[in-house]
C-alpha positions as CSV (number, residue, x, y, z in Angstrom):
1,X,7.5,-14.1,23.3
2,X,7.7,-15.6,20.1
3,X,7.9,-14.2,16.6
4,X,5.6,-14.2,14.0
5,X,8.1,-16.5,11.9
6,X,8.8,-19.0,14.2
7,X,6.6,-22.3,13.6
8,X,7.7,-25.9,13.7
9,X,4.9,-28.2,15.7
10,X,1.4,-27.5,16.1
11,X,1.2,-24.1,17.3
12,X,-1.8,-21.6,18.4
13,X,-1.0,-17.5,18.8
14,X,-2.8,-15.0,20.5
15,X,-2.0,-11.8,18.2
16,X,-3.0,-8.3,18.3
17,X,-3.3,-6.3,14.9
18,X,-4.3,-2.7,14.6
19,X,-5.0,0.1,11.9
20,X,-2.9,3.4,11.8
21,X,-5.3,5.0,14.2
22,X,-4.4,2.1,16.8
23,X,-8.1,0.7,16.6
24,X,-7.3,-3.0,18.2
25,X,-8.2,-6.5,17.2
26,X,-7.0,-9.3,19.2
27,X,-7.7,-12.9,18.0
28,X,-6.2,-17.0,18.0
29,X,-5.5,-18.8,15.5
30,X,-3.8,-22.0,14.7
31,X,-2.4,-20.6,11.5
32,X,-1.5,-17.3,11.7
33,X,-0.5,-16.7,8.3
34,X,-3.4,-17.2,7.0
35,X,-5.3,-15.4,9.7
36,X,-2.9,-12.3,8.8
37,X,-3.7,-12.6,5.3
38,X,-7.2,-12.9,5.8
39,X,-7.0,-9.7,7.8
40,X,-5.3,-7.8,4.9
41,X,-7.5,-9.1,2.4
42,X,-11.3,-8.9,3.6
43,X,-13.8,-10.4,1.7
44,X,-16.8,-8.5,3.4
45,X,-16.1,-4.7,4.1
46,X,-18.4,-4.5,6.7
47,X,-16.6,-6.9,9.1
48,X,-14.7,-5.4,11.7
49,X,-11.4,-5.7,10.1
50,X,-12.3,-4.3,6.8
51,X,-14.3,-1.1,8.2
52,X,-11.8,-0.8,10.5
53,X,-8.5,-1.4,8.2
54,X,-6.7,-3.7,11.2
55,X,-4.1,-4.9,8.7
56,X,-1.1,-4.6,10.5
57,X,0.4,-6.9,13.1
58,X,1.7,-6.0,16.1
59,X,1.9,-8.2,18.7
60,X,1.8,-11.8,18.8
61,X,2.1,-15.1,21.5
62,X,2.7,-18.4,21.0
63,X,1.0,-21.9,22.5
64,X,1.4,-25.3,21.9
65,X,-2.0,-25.5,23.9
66,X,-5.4,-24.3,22.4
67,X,-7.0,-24.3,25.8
68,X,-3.7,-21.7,27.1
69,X,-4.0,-19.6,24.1
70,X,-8.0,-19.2,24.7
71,X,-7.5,-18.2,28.1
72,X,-5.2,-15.8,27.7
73,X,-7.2,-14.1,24.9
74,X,-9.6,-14.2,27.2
75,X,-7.5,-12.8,29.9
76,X,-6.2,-9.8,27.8
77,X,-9.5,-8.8,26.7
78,X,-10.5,-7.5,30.2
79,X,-7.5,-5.5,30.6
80,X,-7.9,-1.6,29.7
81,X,-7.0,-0.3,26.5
82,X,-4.3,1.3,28.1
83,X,-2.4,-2.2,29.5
84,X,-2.9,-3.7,25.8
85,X,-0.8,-0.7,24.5
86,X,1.8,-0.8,26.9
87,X,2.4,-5.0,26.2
88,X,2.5,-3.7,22.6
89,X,5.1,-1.4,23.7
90,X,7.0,-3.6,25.7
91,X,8.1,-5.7,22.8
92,X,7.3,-3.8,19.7
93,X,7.8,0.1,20.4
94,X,7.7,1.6,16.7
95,X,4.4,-0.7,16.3
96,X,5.9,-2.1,13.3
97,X,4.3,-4.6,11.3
98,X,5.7,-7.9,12.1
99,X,4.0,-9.5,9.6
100,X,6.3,-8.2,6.9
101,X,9.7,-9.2,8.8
């Protein structure tokens, strides 16, 4: 897995963020500092980021392929809730906000 800093060709991420009470948003991007920052600043409060306060990042992949990153969205978005939390887990066990590293 990659980090959230890493970026030096065309790049697409697959990234997870969450609120404190672990309610899950998982998303692609091709620029995923924005896409954070859009996340932490919502214009409407009635999408599901604002009304759900998903602000933090916790979990993110990296392709040089749209097509790979779509699938495996796609792919992780069937799994149980419970599969998503333990690959959050497995690589970021205080559920720390990478965004801020």
């Amino acid at each position: 897995m990659h980090t959230y800093h890493q970026r030096k060709q065309k790049a697409y991420y697959v990234y997870f963020m969450t609120s404190i009470s672990r309610v899950l948003y998982i998303g692609v991007t091709n620029n995923i500092y924005a896409r954070v920052q859009r996340h932490k600043n919502p214009k409407n409060g009635t999408s599901f980021t604002g009304r759900y306060r998903v602000y933090r990042l916790v979990y993110c992949e990296i392709f040089s392929n749209i097509y790979d990153a779509l699938d495996r969205e796609k792919q992780i978005k069937k799994w149980r809730r419970e599969k998503k939390l333990d690959l959050i887990t497995s690589v970021n066990p205080c559920w720390k906000d990478l965004s801020l590293d």
